[in-house]
C-alpha positions as CSV (number, residue, x, y, z in Angstrom):
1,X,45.8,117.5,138.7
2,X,48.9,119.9,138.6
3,X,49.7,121.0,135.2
4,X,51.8,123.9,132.9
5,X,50.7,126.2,131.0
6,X,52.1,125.7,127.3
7,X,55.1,127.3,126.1
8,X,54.6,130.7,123.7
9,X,57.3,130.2,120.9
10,X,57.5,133.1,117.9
11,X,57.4,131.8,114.6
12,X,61.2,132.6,114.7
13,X,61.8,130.1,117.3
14,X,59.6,127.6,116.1
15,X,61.3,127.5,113.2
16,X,65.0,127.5,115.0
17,X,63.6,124.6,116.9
18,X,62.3,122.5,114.1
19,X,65.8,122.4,112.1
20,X,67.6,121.7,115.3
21,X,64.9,119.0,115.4
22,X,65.4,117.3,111.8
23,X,69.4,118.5,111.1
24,X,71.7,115.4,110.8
25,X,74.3,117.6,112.3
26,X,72.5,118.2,115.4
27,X,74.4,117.0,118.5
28,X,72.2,115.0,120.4
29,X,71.7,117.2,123.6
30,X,70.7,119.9,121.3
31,X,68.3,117.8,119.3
32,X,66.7,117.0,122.9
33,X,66.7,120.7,124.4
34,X,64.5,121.8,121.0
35,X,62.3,118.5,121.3
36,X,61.4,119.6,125.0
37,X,60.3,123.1,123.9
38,X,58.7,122.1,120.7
39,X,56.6,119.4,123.0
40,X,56.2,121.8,125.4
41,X,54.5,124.2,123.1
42,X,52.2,121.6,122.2
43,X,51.2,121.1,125.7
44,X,52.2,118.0,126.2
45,X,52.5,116.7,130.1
46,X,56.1,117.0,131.6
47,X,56.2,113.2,132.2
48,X,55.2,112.3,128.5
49,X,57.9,114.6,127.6
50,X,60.5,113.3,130.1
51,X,59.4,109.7,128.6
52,X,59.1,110.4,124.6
53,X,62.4,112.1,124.6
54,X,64.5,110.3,127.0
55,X,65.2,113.0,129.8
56,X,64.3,112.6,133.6
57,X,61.3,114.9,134.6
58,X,63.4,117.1,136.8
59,X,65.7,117.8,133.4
60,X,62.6,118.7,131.7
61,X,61.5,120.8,134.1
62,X,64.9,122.4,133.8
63,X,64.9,123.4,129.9
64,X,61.9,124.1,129.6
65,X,62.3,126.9,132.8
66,X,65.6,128.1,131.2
67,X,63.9,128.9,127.8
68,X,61.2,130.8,130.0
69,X,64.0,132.9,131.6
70,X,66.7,133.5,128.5
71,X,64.9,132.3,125.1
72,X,67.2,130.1,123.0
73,X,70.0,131.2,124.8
74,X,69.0,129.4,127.7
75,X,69.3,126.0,125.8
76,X,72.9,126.0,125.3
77,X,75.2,125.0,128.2
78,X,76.5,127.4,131.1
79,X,80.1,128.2,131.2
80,X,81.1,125.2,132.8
81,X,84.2,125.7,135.6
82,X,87.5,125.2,136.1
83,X,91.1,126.4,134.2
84,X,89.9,128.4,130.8
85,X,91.6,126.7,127.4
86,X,95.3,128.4,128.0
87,X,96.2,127.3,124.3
88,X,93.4,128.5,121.5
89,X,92.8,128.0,117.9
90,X,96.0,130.2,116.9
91,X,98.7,128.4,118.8
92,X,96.6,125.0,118.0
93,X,97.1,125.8,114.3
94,X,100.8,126.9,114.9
95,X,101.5,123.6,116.1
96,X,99.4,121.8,113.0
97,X,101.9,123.7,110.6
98,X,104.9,122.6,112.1
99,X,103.9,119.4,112.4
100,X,102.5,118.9,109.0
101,X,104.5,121.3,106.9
102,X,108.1,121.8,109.1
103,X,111.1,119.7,109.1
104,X,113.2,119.6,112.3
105,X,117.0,120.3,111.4
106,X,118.4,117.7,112.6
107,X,115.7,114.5,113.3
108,X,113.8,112.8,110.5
109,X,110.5,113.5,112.5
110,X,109.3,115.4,115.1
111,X,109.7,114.5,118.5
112,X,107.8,116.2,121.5
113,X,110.3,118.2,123.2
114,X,111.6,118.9,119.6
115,X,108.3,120.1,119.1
116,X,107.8,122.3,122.5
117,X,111.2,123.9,122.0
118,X,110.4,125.1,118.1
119,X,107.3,126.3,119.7
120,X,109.2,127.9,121.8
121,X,110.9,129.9,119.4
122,X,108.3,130.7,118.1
123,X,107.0,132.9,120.9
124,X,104.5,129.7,122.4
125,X,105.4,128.3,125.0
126,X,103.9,124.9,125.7
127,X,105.3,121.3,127.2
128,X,106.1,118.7,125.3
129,X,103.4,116.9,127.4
130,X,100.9,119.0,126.4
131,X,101.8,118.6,122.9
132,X,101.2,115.2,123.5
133,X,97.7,115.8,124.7
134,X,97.0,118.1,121.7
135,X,98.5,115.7,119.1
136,X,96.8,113.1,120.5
137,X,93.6,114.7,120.3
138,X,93.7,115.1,116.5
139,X,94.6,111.6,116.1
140,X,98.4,113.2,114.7
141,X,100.9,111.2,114.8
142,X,104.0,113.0,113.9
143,X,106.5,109.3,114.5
144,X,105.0,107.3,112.6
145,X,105.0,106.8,108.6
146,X,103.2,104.5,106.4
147,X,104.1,103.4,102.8
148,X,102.9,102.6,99.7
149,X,104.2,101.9,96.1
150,X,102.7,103.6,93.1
151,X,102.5,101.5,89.9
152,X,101.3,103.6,86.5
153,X,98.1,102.3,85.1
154,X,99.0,102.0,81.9
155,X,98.0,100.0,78.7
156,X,101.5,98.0,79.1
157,X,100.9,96.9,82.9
158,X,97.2,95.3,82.1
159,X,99.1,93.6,79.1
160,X,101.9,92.2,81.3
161,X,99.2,91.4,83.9
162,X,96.9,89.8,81.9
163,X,100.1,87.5,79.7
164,X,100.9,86.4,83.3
165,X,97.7,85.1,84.3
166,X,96.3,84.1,81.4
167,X,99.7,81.6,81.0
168,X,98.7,80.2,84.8
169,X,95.0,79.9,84.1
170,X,95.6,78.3,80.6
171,X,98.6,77.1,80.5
172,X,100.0,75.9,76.7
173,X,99.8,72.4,75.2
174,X,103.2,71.1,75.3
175,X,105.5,73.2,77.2
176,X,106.7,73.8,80.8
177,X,105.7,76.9,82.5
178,X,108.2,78.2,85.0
179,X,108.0,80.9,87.4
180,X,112.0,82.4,88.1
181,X,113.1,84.2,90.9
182,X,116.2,84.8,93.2
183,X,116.1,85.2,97.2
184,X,119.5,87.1,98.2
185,X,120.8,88.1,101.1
186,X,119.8,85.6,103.5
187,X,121.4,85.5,106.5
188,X,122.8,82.4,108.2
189,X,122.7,83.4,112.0
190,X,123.1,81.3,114.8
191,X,121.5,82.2,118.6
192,X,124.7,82.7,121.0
193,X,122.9,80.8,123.5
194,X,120.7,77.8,123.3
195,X,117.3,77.9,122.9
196,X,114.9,76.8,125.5
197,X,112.3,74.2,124.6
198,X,108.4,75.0,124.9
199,X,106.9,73.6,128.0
200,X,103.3,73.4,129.3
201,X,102.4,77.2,129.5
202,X,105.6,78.5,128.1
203,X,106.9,78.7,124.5
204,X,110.2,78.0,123.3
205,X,112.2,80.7,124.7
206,X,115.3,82.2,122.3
207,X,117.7,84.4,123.4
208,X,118.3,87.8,122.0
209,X,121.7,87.9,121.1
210,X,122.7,85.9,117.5
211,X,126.6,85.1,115.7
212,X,126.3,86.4,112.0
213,X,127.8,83.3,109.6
214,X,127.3,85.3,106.5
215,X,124.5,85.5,104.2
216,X,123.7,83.0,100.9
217,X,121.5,83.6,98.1
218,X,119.4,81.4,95.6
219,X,118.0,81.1,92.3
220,X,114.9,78.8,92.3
221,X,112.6,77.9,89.4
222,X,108.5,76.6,90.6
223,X,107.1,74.2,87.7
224,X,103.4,76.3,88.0
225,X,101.7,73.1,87.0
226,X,103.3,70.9,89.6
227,X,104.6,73.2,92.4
228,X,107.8,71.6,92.4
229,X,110.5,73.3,93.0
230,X,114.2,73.3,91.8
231,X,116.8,75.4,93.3
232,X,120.8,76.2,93.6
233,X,122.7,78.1,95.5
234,X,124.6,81.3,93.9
235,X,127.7,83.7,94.9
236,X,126.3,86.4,92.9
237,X,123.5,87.5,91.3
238,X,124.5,88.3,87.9
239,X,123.8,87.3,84.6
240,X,126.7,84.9,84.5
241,X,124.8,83.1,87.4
242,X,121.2,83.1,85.9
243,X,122.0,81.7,82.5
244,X,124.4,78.8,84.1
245,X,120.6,78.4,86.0
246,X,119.1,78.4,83.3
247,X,121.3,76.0,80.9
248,X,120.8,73.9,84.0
249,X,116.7,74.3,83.6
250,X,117.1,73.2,80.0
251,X,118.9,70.2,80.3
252,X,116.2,68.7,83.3
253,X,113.4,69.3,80.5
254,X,112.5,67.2,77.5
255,X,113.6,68.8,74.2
256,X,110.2,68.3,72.7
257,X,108.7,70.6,75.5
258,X,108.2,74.6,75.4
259,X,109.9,76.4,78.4
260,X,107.7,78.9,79.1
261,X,109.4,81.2,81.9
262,X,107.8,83.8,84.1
263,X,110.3,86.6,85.9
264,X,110.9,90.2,86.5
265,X,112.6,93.1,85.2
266,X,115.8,92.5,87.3
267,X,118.9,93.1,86.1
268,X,120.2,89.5,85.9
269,X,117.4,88.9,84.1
270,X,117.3,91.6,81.4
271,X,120.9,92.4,80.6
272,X,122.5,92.0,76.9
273,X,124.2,88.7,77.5
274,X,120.7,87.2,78.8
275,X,118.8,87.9,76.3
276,X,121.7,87.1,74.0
277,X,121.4,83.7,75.4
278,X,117.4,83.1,75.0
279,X,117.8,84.7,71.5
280,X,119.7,81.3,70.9
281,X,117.2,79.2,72.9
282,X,114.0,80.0,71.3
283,X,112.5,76.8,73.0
284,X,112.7,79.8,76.0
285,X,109.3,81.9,76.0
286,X,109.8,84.9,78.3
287,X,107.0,86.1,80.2
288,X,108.0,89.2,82.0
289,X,105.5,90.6,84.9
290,X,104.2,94.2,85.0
291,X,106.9,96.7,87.2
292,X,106.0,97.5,90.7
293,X,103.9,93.4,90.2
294,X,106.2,90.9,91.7
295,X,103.4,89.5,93.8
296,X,101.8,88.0,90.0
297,X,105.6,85.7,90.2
298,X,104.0,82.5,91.9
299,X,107.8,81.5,92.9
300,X,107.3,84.6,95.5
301,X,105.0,82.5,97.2
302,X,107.6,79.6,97.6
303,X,109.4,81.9,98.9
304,X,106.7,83.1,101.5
305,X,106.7,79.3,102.7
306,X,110.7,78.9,103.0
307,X,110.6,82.2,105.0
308,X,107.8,80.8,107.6
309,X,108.7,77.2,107.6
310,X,112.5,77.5,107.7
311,X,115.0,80.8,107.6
312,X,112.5,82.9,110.4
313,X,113.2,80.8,113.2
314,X,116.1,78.3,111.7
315,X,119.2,78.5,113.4
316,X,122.6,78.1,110.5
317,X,126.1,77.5,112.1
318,X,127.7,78.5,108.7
319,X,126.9,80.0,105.5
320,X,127.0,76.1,104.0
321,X,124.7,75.4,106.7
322,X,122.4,77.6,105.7
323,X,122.5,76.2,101.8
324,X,122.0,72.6,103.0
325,X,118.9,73.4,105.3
326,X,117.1,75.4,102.5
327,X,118.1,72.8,99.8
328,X,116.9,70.0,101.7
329,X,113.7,71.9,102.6
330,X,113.2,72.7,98.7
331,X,113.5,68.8,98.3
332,X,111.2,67.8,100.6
333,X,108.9,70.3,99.7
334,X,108.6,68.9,96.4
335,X,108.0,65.2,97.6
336,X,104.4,66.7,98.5
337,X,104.3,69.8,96.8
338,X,100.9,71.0,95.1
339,X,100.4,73.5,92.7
340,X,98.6,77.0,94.1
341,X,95.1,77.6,92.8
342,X,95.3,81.0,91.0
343,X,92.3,82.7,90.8
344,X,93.3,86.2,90.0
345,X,92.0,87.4,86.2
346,X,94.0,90.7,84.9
347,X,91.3,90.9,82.4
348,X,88.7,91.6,84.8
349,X,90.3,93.8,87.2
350,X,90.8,95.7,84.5
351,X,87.6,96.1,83.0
């Protein structure tokens, strides 16, 4: 039977071989090249070898020949053909800097011919498709920008937070909890020509262009227990407008019953003659959510449903259009509404 004589390996190698062999960080042709010559060494049959670590025989044959003729060496891969790397590490990293630490002068963000022509002047030349490629590469992605909103973690937001929920979860004995909002600038547009109809296979079909009609705005109050909502329409949103809502809120209530209100820092909501006004309506308990936390007002959600039910694909002829539509939404939604099931705890995200 045809056989090899086992490979010699100093203790130098050996020892090369076995951390290639156990490193993490090993890429996996390496890790195979040192398992070859470590097997080798033990005399282990070319097949078994070709078999155990996953090569063909002929690939065996190869590395363990190439550590025979050039030692460790031989295990890495041959200068492989083609065009050499035109653009190295130092214009790679030029590139990296403008990208991630430059402004252009006149653009908000780098483009890639803005890029190849600063490059440029810079004494590199290189396409703006080649940029591309480079960018690309990194995963970099100079045109595009994501945001986020930082709120302070601080002793008075976990308060706010945990007033909030704690009035939804367990709501008081004898009172009316109300969560306050206003919804501005909604516009009342109209498609200039009809909309197509969905058909078997097709969708309704709506044409680009729109007529503006103007834009409306409303105050709505959600009664957290119920989910009902009541709502009016509003020319501005001031604090003239938000204390005629809510004079309007105290007369649909029983006196005998606590309003307990939930809103935000807005301006309407906050200025002198406001608070003026609840200072001489103590039945009014104000419950003002954490800054940067409008998601923990429940009449957000309402609003949620008004947008995806009504105004996103609602066409308005007129401004009064528009205020009749959403009204008579808000009253049917509160024919059938249901109160949301809150589940959120400040106190134990907190702890």
């Amino acid at each position: 039977m045809w056989s090899v004589d086992p490979l010699e390996l100093t203790i130098e190698e050996r020892d090369e071989l076995e951390r290639r062999e156990r490193a993490q960080t090993t890429a996996h042709r390496d890790r195979q090249r040192a398992e070859v010559v470590l097997l080798g060494a033990d005399g282990v049959p070319g097949s078994h070898i070709a078999y155990q670590v996953g090569l063909s025989k002929q690939a065996v044959c190869k590395w363990r020949r190439r550590f025979l003729d050039y030692g460790l060496d031989g295990l890495d891969d041959a200068p492989r053909s083609g065009r050499p790397l035109v653009y190295g590490p130092t214009e790679r990293l030029v590139l990296m800097a403008k990208v991630t630490e430059e402004h252009p002068q006149v653009s908000s963000q780098w483009s890639h011919s803005e890029l190849a022509t600063a490059m440029g002047e810079a004494g590199i030349g290189i396409s703006a498709s080649q940029i591309g490629r480079i960018l690309a590469a990194d995963d970099v992605k100079p045109h595009r920008v994501d945001g986020w909103l930082t709120r302070k973690d601080t002793p008075e937001f976990w308060e706010r937070a945990a007033d909030v929920c704690g009035l939804y979860l367990s709501p008081p004995e004898n009172a009316v909890v109300l969560s306050i909002d206003e919804k501005t600038g909604i516009q009342a547009k109209s498609r200039k020509h009809p909309t197509q109809p969905v058909r078997s296979g097709q969708p309704a079909r709506r044409e680009f262009e729109y007529v503006r009609h103007g834009t409306a705005s409303l105050v709505a109050a959600m009664d957290v227990a119920t989910g009902k909502v009541m709502a009016t329409d509003i020319d501005h949103n001031n604090s003239v407008t938000f204390i005629a809502f809510l004079e309007e809120i105290e007369s649909s209530i029983e006196d005998s019953l606590a309003i307990h209100i939930v809103m935000d820092n807005g301006s309407s909501h906050t200025s002198k003659a406001t608070r003026a006004w609840l200072a001489d309506h103590p039945r009014f308990v104000v419950h003002h959510t954490p800054a940067h936390a409008s998601w923990l007002n429940q009449v957000e959600a309402f609003f949620s449903i008004l947008t995806r039910k009504l105004l996103r694909r609602g066409e308005f002829e007129s401004r009064q259009d528009l205020v009749d539509k959403m009204l008579t939404f808000i009253d049917h939604h509160s024919t059938t509404a249901e109160p949301f099931k809150w589940s959120y705890d400040a106190k134990r995200a907190a702890a």
